[in-house]
C-alpha positions in Angstrom: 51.9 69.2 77.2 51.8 72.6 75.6 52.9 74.5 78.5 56.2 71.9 78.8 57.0 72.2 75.4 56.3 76.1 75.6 58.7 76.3 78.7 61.3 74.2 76.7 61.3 76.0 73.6 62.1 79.6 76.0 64.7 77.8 77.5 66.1 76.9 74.3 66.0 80.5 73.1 67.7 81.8 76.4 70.3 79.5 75.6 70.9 80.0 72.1 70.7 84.1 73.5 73.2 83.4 75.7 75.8 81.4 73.7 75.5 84.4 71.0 75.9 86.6 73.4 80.0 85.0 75.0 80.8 84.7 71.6 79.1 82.7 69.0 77.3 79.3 68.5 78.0 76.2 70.9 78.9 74.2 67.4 80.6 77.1 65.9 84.2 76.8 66.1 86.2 80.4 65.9 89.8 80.4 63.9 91.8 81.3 67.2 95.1 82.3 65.5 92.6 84.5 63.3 91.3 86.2 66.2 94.7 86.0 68.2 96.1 88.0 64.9 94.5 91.1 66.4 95.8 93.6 68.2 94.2 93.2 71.8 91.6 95.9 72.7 89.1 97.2 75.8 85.4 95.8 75.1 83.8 97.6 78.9 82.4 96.0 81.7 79.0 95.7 80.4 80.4 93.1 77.7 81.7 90.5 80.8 78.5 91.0 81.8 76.5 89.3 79.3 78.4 85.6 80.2 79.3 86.8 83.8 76.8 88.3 85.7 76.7 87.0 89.0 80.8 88.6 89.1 79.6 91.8 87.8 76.7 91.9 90.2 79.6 91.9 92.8 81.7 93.9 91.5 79.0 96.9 90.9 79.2 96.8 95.2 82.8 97.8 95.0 84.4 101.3 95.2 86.8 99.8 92.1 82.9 100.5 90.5 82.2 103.6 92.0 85.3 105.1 91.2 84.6 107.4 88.8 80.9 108.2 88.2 79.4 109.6 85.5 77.3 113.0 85.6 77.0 113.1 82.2 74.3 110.2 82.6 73.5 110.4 86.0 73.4 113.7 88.4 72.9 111.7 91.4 76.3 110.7 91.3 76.7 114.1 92.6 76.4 113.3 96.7 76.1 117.0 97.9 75.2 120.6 97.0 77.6 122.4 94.8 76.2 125.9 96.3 79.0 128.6 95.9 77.9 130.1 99.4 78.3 126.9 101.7 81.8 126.0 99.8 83.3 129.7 100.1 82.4 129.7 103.9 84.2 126.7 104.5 87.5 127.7 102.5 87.6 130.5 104.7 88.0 128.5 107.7 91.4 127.3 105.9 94.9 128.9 106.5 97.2 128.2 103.7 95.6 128.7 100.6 96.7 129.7 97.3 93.7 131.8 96.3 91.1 133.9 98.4 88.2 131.7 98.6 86.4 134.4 96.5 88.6 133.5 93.6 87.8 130.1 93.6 86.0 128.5 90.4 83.3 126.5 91.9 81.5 124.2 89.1 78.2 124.6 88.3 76.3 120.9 88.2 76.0 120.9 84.4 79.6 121.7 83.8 80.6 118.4 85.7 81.5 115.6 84.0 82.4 113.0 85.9 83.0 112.6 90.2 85.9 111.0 91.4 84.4 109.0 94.9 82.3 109.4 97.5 83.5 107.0 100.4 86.0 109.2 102.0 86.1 112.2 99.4 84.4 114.0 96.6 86.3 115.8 93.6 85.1 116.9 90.4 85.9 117.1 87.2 85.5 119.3 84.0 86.4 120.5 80.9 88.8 123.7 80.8 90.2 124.8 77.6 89.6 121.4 76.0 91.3 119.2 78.6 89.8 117.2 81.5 90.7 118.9 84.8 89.7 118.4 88.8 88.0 121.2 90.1 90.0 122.8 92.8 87.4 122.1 95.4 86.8 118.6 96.9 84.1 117.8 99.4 84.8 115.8 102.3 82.2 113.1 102.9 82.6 112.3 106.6 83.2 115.7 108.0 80.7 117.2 105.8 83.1 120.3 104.5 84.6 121.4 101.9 88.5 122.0 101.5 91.0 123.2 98.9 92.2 121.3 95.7 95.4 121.9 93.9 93.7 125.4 93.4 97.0 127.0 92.1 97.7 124.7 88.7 94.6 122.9 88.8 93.4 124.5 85.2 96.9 123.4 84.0 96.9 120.3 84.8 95.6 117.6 82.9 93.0 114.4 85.0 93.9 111.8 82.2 97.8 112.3 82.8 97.5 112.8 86.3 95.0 110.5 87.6 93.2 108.7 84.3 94.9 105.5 84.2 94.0 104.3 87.3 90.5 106.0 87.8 89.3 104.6 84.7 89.4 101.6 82.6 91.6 101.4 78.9 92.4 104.9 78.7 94.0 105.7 74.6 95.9 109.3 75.5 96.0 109.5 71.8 91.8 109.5 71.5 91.2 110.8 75.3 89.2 107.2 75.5 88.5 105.8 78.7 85.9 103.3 80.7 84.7 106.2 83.5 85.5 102.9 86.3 88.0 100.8 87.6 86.0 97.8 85.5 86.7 94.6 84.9 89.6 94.9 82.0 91.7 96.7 85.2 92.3 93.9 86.3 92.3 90.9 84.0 93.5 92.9 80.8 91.4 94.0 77.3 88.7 91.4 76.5 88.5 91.4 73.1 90.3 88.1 71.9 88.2 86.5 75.1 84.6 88.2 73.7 85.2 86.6 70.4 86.0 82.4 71.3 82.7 80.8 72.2 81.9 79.4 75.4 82.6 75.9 73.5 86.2 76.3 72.8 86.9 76.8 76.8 90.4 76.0 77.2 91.5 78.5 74.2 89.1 81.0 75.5 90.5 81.1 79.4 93.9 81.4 77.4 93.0 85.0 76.3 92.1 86.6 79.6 94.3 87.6 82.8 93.0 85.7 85.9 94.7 87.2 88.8 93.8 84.3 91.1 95.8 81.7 88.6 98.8 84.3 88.8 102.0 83.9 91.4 101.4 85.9 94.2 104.1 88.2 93.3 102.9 89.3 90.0 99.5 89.1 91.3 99.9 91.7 93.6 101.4 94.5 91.3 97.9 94.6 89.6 97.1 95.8 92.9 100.6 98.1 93.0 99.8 99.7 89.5 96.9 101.5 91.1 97.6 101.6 94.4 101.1 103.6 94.8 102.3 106.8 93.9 105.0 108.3 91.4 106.2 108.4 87.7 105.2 106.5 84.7 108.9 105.0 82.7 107.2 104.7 79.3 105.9 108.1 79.5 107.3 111.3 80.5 104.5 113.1 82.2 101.9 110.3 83.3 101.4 109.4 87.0 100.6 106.0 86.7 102.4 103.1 84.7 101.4 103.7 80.8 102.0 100.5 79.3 101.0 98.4 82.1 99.4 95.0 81.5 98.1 92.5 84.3 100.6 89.8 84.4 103.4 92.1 83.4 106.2 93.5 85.8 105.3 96.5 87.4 108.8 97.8 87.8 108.6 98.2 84.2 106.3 100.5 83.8 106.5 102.6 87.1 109.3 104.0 89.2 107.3 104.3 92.7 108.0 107.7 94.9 109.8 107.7 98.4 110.9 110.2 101.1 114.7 109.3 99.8 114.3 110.5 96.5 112.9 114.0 98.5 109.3 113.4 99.1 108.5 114.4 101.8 105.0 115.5 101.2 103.5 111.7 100.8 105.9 110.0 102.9 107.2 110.1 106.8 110.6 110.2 107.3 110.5 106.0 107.9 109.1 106.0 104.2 105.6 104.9 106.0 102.9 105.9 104.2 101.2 109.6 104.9 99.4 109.8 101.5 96.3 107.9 100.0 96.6 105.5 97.5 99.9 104.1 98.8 99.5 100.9 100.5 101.4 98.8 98.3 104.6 101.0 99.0 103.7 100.3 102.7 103.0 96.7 101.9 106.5 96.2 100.2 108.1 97.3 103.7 106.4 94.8 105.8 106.8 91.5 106.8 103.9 90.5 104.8 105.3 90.6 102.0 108.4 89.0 103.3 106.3 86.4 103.7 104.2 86.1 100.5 100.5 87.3 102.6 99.4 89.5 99.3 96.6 92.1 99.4 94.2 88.9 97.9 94.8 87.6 101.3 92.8 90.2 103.6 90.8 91.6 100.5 87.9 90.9 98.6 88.2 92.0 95.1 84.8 90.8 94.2 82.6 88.0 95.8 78.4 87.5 95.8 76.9 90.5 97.5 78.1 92.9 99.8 81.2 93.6 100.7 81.6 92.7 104.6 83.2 96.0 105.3 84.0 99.5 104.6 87.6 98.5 103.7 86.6 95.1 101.3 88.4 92.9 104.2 87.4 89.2 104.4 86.0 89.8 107.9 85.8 93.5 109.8 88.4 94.9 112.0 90.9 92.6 113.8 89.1 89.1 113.1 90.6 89.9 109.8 93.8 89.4 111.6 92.8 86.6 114.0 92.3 84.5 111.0 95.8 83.9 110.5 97.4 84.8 114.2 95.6 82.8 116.0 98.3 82.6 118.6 99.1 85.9 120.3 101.0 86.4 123.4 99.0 87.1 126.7 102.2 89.5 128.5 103.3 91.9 128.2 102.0 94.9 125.9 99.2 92.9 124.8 98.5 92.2 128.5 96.6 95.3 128.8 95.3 95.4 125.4 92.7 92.6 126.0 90.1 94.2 124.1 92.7 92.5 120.6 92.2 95.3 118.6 95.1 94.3 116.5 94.4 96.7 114.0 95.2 99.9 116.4 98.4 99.4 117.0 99.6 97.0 114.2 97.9 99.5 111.6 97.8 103.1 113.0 95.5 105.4 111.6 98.8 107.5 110.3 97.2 107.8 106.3 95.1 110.7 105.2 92.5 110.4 102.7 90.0 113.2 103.1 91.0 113.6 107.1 93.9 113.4 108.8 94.1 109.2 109.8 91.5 108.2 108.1 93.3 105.3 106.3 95.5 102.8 107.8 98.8 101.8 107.5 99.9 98.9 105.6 103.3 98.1 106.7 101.7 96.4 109.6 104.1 97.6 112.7 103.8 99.0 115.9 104.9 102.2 115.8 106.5 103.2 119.3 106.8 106.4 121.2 110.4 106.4 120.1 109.6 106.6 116.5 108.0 110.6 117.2 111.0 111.1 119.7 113.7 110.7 116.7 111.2 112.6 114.4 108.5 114.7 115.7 106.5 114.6 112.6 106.3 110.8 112.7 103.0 109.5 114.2 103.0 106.6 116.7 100.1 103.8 117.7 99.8 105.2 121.4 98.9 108.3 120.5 96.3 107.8 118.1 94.4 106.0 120.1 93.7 106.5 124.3 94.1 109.2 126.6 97.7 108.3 127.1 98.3 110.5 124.4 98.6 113.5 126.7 101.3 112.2 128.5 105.2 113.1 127.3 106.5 110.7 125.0 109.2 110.0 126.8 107.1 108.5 130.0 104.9 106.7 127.3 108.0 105.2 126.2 109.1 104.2 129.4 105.8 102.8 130.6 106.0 100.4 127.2 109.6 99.6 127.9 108.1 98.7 131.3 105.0 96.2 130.0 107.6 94.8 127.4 110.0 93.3 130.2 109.5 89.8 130.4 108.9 88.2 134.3 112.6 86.8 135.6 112.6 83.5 135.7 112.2 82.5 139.6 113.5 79.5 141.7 117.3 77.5 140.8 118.3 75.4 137.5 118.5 71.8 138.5 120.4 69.4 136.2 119.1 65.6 134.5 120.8 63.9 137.9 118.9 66.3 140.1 115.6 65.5 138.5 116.3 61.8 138.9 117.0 61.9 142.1 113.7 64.2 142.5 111.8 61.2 140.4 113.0 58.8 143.6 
């Protein structure tokens, strides 16, 4: 009897600890208009986590997570050796660069601050002259070497404005404030009117809190689109990511995104496909996808219960993603001797760079032909990324498609309805 009533009176107190905890008492009742009164503000990650743990626990195995570390805290986050030797080596192998690689400031491991990823790439940033800047080195993770960062105006050029909204979590460019993540407030807006309604008052306290999954799939998606694009802030004349930008809200709004039409040509091909990171939503608008209403929720996990599946946060790896929705594909032509249904290597050609040259896919989900390099030699296509057909002139590998794309002629003569009745006597 003691030990029951012992093991009911801890449960009682992890109860009453939890209840605090989301916001108050289970009887308490909160004056919402009160709390609504308030400006809305960023609480952090770690305050969802005391009533949502098991979505935090999933999140922490995303990159959104790992986005921005801090060194401050942790040196680990650090994944290689910052040695000035090893680095200057390799940005001697480079042609192209702005500085000698002698002239370049490498970082000591103290002076860092914060990394920026560690999937594909490694940057760093530090303080210079009172402002946050990247490092002009970055480490690339696959390849193991180290290349060149914006080493000609990287001193003058500021991380929060640049890069900050999207790297990190309710940045204030008036108190150089930020969350160092892409945490949960990203995505479902600042917390603070949720943290303060009890669990008891449910309805008014779901009220208070973006849930992407509860959005139209539009609007839903440019939560995705503020982060994942590229080009100017409208509410702000210097920023590089939509200042102003609420979950729920239009993007449009808030940011104007680039294209090779407007003259850049350093992010975009000529086809305004995607040759930049961080991109895929301008790829996405293109595509038939979105034509359709298939949003990035549809092929990727934001956060679920442990691991992530795959390296990209897909709902299943490679093409199964695909075969999940086409699960009729033709058996002739082109795809006759493409058996193997890698749907992903020609549909998404590795044409995206990262860290490396096609080390991201692209997302507007099109077979990109022979013909496409033959109007504009600096455009990619499927083929040639691929097999050993990529030796052979593009014209002949144009041909030979043109070839497996022919349908079979019909064979045999049309009979009419009084032919096939007499056929049926």
């Amino acid at each position: 009897m003691k030990r029951t009533s012992l093991f009911l009176d801890l449960l009682a107190v992890l109860a009453l600890l939890a209840v605090t905890a989301c916001g108050g008492g289970g009887g308490e009742k909160v004056n919402v208009a009160e709390v609504t009164s308030k400006p809305k503000a960023y609480v952090g990650s770690d305050r969802c986590k005391s009533c949502h743990l098991e979505h935090t626990d999933s999140w922490k195995m995303t990159l959104h997570s790992r986005m921005l570390g801090d060194a401050r805290k942790d040196k680990d986050v650090i994944i290689t050796e910052l040695n000035p030797e090893v680095i200057r080596a390799d940005l001697a192998k480079l042609q192209g660069l702005k500085l000698k690689p002698e002239e370049f400031y490498i970082p000591k491991p103290d002076e860092v601050l914060y990394t920026i990823g560690s999937q594909w790439k490694q940057r760093y940033i530090i303080e210079k002259n009172g402002m946050l800047v990247i490092a002009p080195i970055q480490y690339n993770s696959d390849t193991g070497r180290w290349v060149n960062y914006n080493e000609g105006t990287w001193e003058k050029t500021s991380w929060i404005l640049a890069c900050g909204g999207c790297h990190a979590t309710g940045v204030d460019l008036q108190k150089n404030t930020f969350e160092p993540s892409v945490g949960c407030e990203a995505c479902h807006g600042p917390g603070s009117w949720h943290a303060a309604l009890p669990k008891a008052q449910v309805f008014d306290k779901r009220s208070t809190i973006v849930n992407p999954a509860k959005l139209t799939s539009g609007v839903a998606s440019q939560i995705c689109g503020s982060c994942h694009n590229r080009g100017k802030a409208t509410k702000h004349d210097k920023a590089e990511w939509p200042v102003g930008y609420m979950p729920g809200k239009a993007l449009e709004v808030y940011f104007k995104s680039t294209s090779f039409a407007a003259g850049d040509s350093g992010n975009l091909y000529g086809n305004e496909f995607s040759k930049a990171h961080h991109q895929q939503y301008i790829d996405w608008k293109q595509s038939q996808h979105y034509a359709e209403g298939v949003n990035c929720m549809s092929c990727h996990l934001v956060h679920e219960l442990g691991m992530g599946k795959t390296r990209f946060q897909t709902r299943e790896a490679g093409s199964k993603q695909c075969l999940t929705c086409h699960t009729r594909t033709a058996s002739n032509q082109a795809h006759a001797i493409h058996s193997f249904g890698n749907c992903v290597g020609c549909h998404m050609p590795r044409i995206v760079k990262s860290a490396e040259s096609g080390d991201l896919h692209s997302h507007v989900f099109k077979v990109l032909l022979p013909k496409e390099t033959i109007k504009d030699p600096k455009m990619p296509n499927s083929c040639v990324t691929c097999h050993h057909h990529a030796k052979d002139d593009l014209p002949t590998l144009q041909k030979k498609y043109d070839a497996l794309a022919q349908l079979p002629k019909p064979q045999g003569k049309a009979i009419d309805s009084v032919d096939m009745i007499k056929a049926g006597n």
